[in-house]
Structure formats: structure tokens, C-alpha cells
VEXDREN-2710 file (C-alpha; in Angstrom, 1 decimal):
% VEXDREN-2710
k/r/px/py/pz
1/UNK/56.4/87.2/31.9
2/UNK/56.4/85.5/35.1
3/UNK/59.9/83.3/35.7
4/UNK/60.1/80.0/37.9
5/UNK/62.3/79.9/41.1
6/UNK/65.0/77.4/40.9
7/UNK/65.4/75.1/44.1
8/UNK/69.5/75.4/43.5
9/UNK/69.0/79.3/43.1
10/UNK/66.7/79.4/46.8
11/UNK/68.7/76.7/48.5
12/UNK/72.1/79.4/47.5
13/UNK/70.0/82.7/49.0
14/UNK/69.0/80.7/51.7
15/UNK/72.8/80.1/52.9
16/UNK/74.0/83.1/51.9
17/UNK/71.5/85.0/53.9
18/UNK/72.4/82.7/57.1
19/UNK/76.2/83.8/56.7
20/UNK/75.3/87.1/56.7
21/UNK/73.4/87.2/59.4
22/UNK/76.0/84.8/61.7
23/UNK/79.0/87.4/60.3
24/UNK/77.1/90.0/61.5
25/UNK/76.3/88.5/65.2
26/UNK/80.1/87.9/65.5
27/UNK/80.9/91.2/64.5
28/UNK/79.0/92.7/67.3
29/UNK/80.0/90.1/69.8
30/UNK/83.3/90.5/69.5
31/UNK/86.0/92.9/71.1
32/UNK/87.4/95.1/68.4
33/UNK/91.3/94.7/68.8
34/UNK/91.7/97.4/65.7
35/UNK/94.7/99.7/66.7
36/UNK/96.8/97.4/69.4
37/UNK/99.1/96.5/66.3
38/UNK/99.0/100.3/66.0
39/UNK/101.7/102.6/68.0
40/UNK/98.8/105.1/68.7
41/UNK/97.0/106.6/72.0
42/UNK/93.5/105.8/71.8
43/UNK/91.1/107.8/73.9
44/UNK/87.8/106.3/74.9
45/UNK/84.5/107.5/75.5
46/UNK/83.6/105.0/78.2
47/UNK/82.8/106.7/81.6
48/UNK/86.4/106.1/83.6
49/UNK/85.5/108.5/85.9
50/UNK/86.4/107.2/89.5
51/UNK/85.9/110.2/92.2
52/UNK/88.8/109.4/95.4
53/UNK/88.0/109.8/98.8
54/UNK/90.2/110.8/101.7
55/UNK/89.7/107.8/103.9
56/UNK/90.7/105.5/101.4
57/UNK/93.8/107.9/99.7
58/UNK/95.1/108.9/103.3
59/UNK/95.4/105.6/104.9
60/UNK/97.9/102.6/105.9
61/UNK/99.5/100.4/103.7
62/UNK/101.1/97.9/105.5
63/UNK/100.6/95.9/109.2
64/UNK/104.0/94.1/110.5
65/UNK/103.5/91.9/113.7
66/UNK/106.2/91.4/115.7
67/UNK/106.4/87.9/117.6
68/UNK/108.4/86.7/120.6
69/UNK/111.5/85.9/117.5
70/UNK/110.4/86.6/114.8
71/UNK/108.6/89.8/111.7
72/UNK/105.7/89.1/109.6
73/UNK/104.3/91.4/106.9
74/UNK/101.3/91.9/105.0
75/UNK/100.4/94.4/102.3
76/UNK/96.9/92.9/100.8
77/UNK/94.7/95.1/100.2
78/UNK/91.8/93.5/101.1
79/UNK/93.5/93.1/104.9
80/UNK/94.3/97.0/105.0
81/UNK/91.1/98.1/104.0
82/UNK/90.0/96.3/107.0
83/UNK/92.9/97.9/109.3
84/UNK/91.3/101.4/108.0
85/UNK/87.8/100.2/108.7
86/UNK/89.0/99.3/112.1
87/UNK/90.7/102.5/112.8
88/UNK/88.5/104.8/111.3
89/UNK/85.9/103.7/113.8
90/UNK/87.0/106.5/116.0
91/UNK/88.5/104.5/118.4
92/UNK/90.8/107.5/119.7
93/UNK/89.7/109.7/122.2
94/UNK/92.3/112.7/121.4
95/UNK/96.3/112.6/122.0
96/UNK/97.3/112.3/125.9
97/UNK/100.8/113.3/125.5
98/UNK/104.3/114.0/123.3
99/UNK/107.8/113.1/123.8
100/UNK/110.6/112.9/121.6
101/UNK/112.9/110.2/121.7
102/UNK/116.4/109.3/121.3
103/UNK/117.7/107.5/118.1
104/UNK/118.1/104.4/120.1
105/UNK/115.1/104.7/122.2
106/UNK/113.0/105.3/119.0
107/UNK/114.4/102.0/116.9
108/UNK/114.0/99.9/120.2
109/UNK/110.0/101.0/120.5
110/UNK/109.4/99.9/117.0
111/UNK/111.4/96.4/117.3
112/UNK/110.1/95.9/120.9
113/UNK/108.8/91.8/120.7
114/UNK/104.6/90.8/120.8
115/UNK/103.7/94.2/119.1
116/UNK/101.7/95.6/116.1
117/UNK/102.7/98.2/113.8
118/UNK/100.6/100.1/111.3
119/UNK/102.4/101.6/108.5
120/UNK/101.8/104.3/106.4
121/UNK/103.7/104.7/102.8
122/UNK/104.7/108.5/104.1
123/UNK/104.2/110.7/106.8
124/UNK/100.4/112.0/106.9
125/UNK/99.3/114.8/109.3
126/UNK/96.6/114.0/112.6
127/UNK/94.3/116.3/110.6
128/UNK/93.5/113.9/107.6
129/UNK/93.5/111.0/110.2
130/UNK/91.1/112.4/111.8
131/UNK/88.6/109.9/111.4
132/UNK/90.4/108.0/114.0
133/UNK/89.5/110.2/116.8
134/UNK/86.6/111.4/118.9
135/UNK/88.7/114.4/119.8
136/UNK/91.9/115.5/118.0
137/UNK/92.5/119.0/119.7
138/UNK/93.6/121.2/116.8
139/UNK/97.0/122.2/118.1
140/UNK/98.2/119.2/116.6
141/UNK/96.6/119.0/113.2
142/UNK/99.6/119.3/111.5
143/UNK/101.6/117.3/113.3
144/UNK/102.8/114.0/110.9
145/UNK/102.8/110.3/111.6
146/UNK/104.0/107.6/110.2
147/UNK/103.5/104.3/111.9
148/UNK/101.1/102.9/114.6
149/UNK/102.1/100.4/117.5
150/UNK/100.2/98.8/119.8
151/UNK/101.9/96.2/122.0
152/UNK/100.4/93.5/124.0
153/UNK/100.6/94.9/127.3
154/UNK/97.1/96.5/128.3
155/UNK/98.4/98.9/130.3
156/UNK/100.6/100.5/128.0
157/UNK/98.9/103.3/125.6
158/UNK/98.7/103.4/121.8
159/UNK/101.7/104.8/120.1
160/UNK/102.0/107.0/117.1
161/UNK/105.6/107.8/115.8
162/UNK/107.1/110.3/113.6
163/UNK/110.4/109.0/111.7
164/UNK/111.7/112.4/111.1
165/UNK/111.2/114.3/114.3
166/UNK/111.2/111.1/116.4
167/UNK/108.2/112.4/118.4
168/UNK/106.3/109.9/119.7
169/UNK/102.4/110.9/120.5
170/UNK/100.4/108.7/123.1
171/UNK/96.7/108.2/123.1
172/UNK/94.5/106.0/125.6
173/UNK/94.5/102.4/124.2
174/UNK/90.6/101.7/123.7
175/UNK/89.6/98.3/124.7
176/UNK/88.3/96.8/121.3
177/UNK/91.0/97.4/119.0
178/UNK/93.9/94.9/119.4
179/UNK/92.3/91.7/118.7
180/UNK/90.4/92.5/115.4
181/UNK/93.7/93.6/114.3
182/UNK/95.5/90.2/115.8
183/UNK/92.7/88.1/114.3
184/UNK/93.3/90.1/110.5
185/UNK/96.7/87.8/110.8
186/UNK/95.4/85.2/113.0
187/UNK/92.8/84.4/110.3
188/UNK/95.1/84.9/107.4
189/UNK/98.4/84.0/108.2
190/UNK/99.3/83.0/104.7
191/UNK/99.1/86.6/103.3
192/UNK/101.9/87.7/105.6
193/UNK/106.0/87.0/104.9
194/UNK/108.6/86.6/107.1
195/UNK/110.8/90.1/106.9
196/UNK/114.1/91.5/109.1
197/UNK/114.5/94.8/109.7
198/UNK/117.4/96.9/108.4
199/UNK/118.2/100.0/109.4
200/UNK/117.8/102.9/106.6
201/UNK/119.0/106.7/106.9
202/UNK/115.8/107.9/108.7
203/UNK/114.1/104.6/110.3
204/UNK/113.7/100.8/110.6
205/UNK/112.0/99.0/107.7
206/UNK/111.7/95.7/106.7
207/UNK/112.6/93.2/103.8
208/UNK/112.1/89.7/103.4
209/UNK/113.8/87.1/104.7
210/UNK/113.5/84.9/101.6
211/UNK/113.5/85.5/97.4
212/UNK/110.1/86.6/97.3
213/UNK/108.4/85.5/93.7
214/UNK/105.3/88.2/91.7
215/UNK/103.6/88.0/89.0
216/UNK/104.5/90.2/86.0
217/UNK/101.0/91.6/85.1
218/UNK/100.1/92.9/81.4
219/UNK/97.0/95.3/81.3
220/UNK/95.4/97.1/78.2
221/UNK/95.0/100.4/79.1
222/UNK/92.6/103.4/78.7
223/UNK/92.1/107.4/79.1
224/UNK/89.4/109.9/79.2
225/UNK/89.1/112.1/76.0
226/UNK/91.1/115.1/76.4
227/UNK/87.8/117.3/76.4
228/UNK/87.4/115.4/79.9
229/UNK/90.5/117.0/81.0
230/UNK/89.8/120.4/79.1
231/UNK/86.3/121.0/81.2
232/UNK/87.8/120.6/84.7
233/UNK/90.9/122.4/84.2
234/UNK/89.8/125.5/82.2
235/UNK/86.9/127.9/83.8
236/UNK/86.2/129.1/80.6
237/UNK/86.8/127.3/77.0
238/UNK/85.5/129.3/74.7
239/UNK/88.3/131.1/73.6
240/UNK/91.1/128.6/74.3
241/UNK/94.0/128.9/72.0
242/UNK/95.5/125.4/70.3
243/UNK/98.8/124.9/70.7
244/UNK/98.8/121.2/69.5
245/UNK/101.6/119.7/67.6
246/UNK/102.5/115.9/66.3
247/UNK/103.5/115.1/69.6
248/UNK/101.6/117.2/72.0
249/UNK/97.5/118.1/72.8
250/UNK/98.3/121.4/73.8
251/UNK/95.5/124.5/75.1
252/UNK/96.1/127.6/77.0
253/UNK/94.3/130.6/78.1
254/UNK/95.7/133.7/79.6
255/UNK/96.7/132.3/82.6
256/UNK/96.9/128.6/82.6
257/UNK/98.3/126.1/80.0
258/UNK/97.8/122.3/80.1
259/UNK/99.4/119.8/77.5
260/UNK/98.8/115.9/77.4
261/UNK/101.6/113.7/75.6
262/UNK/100.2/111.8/72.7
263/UNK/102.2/108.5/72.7
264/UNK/102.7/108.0/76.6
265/UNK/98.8/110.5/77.9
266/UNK/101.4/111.9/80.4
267/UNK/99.4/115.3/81.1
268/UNK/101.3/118.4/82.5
269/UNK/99.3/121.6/83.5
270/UNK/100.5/124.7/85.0
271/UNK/98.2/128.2/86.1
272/UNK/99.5/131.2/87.2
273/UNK/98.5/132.5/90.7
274/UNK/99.2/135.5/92.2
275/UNK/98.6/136.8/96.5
276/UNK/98.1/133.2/97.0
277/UNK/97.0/132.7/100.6
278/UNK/99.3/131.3/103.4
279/UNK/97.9/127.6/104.4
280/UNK/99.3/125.2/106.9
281/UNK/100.8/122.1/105.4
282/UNK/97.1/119.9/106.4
283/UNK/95.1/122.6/104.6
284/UNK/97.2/122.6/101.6
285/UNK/97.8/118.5/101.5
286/UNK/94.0/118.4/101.9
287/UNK/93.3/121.1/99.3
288/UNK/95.5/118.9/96.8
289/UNK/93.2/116.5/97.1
290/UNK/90.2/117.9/96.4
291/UNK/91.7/118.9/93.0
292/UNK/93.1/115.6/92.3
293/UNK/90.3/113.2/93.5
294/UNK/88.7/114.0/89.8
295/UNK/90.8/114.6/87.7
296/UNK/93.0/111.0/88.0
297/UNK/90.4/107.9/87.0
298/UNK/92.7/105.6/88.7
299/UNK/90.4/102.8/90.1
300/UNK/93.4/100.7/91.9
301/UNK/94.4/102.1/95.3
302/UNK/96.2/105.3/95.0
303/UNK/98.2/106.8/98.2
304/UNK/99.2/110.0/99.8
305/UNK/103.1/109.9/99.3
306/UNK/104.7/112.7/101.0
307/UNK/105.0/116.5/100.8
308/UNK/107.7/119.0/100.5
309/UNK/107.9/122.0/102.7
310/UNK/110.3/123.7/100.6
311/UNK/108.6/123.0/97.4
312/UNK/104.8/123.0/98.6
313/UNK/104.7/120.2/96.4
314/UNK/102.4/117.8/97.2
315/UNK/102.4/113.8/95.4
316/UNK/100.0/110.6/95.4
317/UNK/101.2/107.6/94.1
318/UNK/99.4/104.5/92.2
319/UNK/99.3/101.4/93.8
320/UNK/98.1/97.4/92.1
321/UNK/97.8/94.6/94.3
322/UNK/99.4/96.0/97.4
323/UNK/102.8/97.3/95.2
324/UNK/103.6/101.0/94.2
325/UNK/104.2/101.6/90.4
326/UNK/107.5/103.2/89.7
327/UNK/109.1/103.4/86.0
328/UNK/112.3/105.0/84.5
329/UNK/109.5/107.1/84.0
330/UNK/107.9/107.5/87.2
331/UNK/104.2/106.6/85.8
332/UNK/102.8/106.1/89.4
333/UNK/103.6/108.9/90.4
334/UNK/101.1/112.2/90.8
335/UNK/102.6/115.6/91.7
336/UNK/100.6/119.0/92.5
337/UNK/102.1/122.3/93.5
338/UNK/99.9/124.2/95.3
339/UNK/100.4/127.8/96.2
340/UNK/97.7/128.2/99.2
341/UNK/94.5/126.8/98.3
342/UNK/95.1/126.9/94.4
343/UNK/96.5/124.5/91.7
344/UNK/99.6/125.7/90.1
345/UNK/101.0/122.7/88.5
346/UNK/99.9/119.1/88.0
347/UNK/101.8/116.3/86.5
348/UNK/100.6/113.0/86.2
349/UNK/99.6/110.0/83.9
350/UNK/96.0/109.9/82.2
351/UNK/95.8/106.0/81.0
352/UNK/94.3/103.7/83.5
353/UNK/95.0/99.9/83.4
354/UNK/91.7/98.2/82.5
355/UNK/92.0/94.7/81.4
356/UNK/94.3/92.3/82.7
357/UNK/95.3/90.1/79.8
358/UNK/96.0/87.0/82.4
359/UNK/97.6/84.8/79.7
360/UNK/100.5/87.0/79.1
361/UNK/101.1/86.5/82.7
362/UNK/104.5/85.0/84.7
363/UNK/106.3/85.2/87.5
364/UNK/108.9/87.3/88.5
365/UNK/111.5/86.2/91.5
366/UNK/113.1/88.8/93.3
367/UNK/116.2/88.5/95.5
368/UNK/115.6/88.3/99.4
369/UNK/116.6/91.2/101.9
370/UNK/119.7/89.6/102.8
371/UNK/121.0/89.8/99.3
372/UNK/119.8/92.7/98.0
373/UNK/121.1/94.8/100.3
374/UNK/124.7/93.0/99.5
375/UNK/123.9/93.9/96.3
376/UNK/123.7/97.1/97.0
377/UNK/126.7/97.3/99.3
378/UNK/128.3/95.6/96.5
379/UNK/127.5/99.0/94.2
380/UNK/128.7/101.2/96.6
381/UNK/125.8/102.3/98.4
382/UNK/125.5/102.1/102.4
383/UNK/122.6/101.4/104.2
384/UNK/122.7/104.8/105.9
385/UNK/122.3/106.5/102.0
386/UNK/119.6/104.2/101.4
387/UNK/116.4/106.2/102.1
388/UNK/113.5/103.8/101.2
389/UNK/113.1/100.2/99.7
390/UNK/110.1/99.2/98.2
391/UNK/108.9/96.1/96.0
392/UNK/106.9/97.6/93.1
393/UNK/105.9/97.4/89.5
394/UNK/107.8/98.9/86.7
395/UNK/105.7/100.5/84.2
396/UNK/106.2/100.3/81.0
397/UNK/104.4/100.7/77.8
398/UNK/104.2/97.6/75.3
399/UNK/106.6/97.9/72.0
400/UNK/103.1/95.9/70.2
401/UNK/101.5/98.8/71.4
402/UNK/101.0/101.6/73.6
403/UNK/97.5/100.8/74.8
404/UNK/99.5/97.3/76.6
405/UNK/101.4/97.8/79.8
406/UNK/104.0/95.7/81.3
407/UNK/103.6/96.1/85.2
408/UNK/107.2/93.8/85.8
409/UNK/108.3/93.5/89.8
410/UNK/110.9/94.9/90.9
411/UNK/112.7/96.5/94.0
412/UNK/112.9/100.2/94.1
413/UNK/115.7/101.7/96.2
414/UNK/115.2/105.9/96.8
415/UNK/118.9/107.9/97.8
416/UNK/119.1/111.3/97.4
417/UNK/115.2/111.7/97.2
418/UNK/115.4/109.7/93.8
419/UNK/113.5/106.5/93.2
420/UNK/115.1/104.1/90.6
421/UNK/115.2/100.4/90.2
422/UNK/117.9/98.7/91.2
423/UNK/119.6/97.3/88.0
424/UNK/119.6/101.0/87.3
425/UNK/121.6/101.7/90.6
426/UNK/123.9/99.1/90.5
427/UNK/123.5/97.8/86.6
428/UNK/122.9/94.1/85.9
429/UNK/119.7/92.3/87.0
430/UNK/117.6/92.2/89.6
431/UNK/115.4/89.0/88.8
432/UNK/116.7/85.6/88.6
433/UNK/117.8/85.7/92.6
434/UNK/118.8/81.7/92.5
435/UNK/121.3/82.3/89.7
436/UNK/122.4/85.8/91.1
437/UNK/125.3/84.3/92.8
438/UNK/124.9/86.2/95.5
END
């Protein structure tokens, strides 16, 4: 028996057809937000994979030019890829001469008027800078620098200066460096601030003269899979044992374990070594990175940060916009022991920041020089205990979720080789300098 359509019963498919088909566009158009309500890590199988190289890892993060009166400072990246561009054009010949200075002769070099300085955030041997030269004669490979000056008179050579040692190495001042570096500020003076110096227990550095106001930044984050991690730090996987727990992804084999937090992707890894070879501090620093330029997928400028002869420990440190990241947890932070050419141990942080979500967004203001370091006398600490300042981000992890990150400014005061912020030296607040009443 053959039944007749109703109009009503087509005209119903009809629109329920064109729902489906609109619910079903939207679905794939549209982000999935499942699990940022959700206290879990989530790993992803997107490629994150961001391979480092030594130019851009071992190279300067700040230019300060020093006027007839007065300190400017600049710290965008975009201007100190373009110092490294400049310098890494081999402008060096090879180093002319050595002297080591006194403590006063030494300060008044770097604060000498109508100069520029080049800083780097630690001391980094000639070897992996030397990119810069034509002709580094080995003998001084390992020799460390931290900061670069060239003054205005053209006689005078270029100088490189170690903080520690207060060695001062000299090298012919080639003819076509100094004005693309003056016109990098000339051309952009409004990405440099007004800083004094102040004298800290090693060396001169500088803080600003005014409350200097940042952006709090909120990022979602994302990791590799741990299988990513697995396959570069185990030769063999086959028979891997699982030691995993509710907390903890956790593998070993017979000589190396490795472990990744679940809640935080804080990864720790340690393999035993034995007869390791005897390096010299370059070889090893450079060796470090050639296991680390893999393995962290951090895509934001990342830094050599110093080395420790006693320890052999070697650590890098993640940079956004120009600032280190810090935390009560130091999540910026990457640490390798190496015992010659080999890894031994590796601590660092797996998530990546990925998405700014711009409209969670506001600014931060941060007491001037002047004040915090009356702060700090205020707490009890002396500018000759005071080791480093820096302005950086605090990390922390969203209490939404764990796949949000708070980067909130703040400054960062190392003594006694530890880096905390300064509400944690001295308690209280650092934010809010114009009701600080300091």
C-alpha cells in the first residue's frame, strides 16, 4: 500500500536535517575546552617539537647605553636578536690582550659616559661565542665573559669583561660595528628605560629609575606525550620496567631512570655513568646542549644561565617577552649534570605555553630601583648580599586548571645563590608601588 507524504511531515525532516548538519559544522569548528574545568595534565599529540640552536641559546640579553648623564635599557627581543645578528657577523679578529683590573678600575670602565654595553644573563665562555670572531686562538676558549663595551672613542678597542675574575680581554674595534648598534636605539628609543646602577656583591647592574608597569600574561599550556620523552632518553625500550604511580609517570632500565610529575609535567631523569671522561668547562657547557636542544619544546627564547665548577651542573633558563620565568617553583629553570660528555641528571619542566588567552590580561606595576632596594634594606638585606635582580614572570599553574598559567611580574632578588621573589624575602607585596608607601 503506497502512503502519501504530508507537507508538515517534509517541511519537519527538512529542518531537522538542517540542524543537524549546522550542529555538526559547529562541532568541528570549534575549540574543544573539555578538561580546563578538569585539574588534570593533558598531553597532546600535536608536533611541539622545537630543536635550539647555540647562536640563539648562548647569546646577549640586554644593551644599556650610557649618555653624557644619563642609563638607558632595553631587553626586546626583537632588538637583541639584531645585537646577535650584528655580532655574530664575525666582526672580531681574535683577542689582542688581557689585564685584570682593580675593583674600582673595573666599576669605572663599565659606568664610563658615551658607551655601549652588551649584556649577557651569565657568564658564557669565548668558545661558544665564537661566532663573533675570525680567529679566537684556542688558549682562551674557556675563558668567560659577561658584558661587552664599546665606547665612542675610535681609537680605543672593544672590551670584553668578566665580573668574577675582573679580567678584562681587548680585541681590535672593527670599523662597522658601533653605529648599527647606536642606530638599534637611535631608531627605537621607546623600547629602552631610564635605569641607575647599583652596586651588587660581584658587579654593577641596573634598575629603573621609575615604577615600571607589565602585563600579567595567562597562557594555556601543552606537553609532548611522555612516549616523546621515553624515545630520546632510553637507548633501548623494550624491556623498560613501570614504576608509575597516581602521581608519577615513572620508567627505568638498568642504569637510568626518568619520572615526569603528573599534575605540574615537571620531568626528572637521572643515568648512571661510570670512567666518565675529563672535559673542560666549554666542552661540557656545549655538550649540555646538545642533549637539551631536543628534548625542551620551549619555543620562547631560552638562555644559557650559568655553570657550576663544583657541581658540573650546567642550567638554561626560559625567557617570554624579554623577562626570565622564576616561580616558588623555579619552572624556568633547566638543570643538567654532566659527567664529561654524558647526561647524568636532567630536571626541567615539559609544558610549553601555547595560547595567550589576551582577555584575561592586566597590568602589573612594579616598584622603581630606588625603592625596591629600600625595601630590601628595610628587610635586612645589604646591597653587598644581594647577588642578582631581575624583573621576571612568576609561574604558576591556574587553580581552574592546570593546563592555564599565570605568568604575574615580579622582581626576583638571588642571595646566597637562591632566586626568590621578593614578597618571599621580605613578606608583604611587591605590586601596587604608588600605595607601597615607600
Amino acid at each position: 500500500m503506497k502512503h502519501k507524504e504530508s507537507p508538515m511531515l517534509s517541511a519537519l525532516l527538512y529542518t531537522l536535517v538542517a540542524i543537524s548538519l549546522f550542529l555538526t559544522v559547529r562541532i568541528l569548528s570549534t575549540p574543544s575546552t573539555v578538561g580546563l574545568s578538569q585539574n588534570s595534565t593533558t598531553s597532546v599529540s600535536a608536533n611541539l617539537t622545537n630543536t635550539k640552536k647555540v647562536e640563539d641559546v648562548f647569546a646577549p640579553i640586554r644593551m644599556i647605553i650610557h649618555t653624557d648623564k644619563r642609563i638607558y635599557l632595553t631587553q626586546e627581543p626583537e632588538i637583541m636578536q639584531s645585537v646577535n645578528e650584528l655580532l655574530s657577523e664575525s666582526v672580531f679578529d681574535g683577542i689582542e690582550g688581557v689585564s685584570t683590573y682593580t675593583q674600582e678600575d673595573y666599576d669605572a670602565l663599565i659606568l664610563s659616559p658615551t658607551q655601549l654595553e652588551i649584556r649577557f644573563a651569565e657568564e658564557v665562555p669565548l668558545e661558544l661565542l665564537s661566532r663573533y670572531f675570525t680567529n679566537l686562538q684556542e688558549e682562551y676558549y674557556d675563558e668567560g665573559v659577561d658584558r661587552i663595551i664599546l665606547n665612542s672613542k675610535e681609537e680605543d678597542p672593544v672590551y670584553l669583561l668578566n665580573d668574577e675574575t675582573k679580567q678584562v680581554f681587548t680585541v681590535a674595534r672593527p670599523d662597522n660595528l658601533l653605529q648599527p648598534l647606536v642606530d638599534l636605539y637611535e631608531g627605537q628609543k621607546e623600547a629602552y628605560m631610564e635605569v641607575e646602577s647599583y652596586q651588587s656583591e660581584s658587579s654593577i647592574s641596573y634598575l629603573p629609575t621609575e615604577a615600571i608597569t607589565i602585563e600579567k600574561l595567562v597562557y594555556l599550556v601543552e606537553k609532548p606525550s611522555n612516549s616523546y620523552f621515553i624515545d630520546l632518553l632510553f637507548d633501548d625500550t623494550t624491556d623498560l620496567k613501570d614504576n608509575g604511580s597516581d602521581a608519577f609517570v615513572s620508567y627505568s632500565d638498568n642504569i637510568s631512570e626518568l619520572s615526569i610529575d603528573k599534575e605540574t609535567g615537571q620531568l626528572s631523569y637521572y643515568r648512571n655513568i661510570l670512567d666518565a671522561e675529563e672535559l673542560p668547562d666549554y666542552r661540557l657547557i656545549r655538550d649540555s646542549f646538545h642533549e637539551i636542544k631536543m628534548l625542551d619544546n620551549w619555543t620562547n627564547p631560552f638562555y644559557f644561565y650559568g655553570f657550576d665548577e663544583g657541581t658540573d651542573n650546567v642550567y638554561y633558563r626560559r625567557y617570554v617577552n624579554g623577562y626570565p620565568i622564576f616561580g616558588e617553583v623555579d619552572y624556568g629553570l633547566t638543570q643538567i649534570h654532566m659527567s664529561g660528555s654524558s647526561l647524568t641528571e636532567l630536571q626541567f619542566l615539559t609544558q610549553v605555553i601555547q595560547t595567550p588567552l589576551t582577555d584575561r590580561g592586566e597590568d602589573v606595576t612594579l616598584l622603581s630601583g630606588k625603592d625596591l632596594l629600600a625595601a630590601l634594606d628595610a628587610g635586612g638585606y645589604s646591597s653587598q648580599e644581594i647577588q642578582m635582580i631581575a624583573l621576571g614572570y612568576d609561574w604558576t599553574f591556574s587553580e581552574e586548571s592546570n593546563r592555564l598559567v599565570n605568568l604575574t611580574p615580579k622582581w626576583f632578588i638571588q642571595i646566597d645563590g637562591a632566586w626568590k621573589a621578593l614578597d618571599q624575602w621580605i613578606g608583604g607585596t611587591e605590586t601596587e608601588a604608588d600605595d607601597s608607601g615607600l
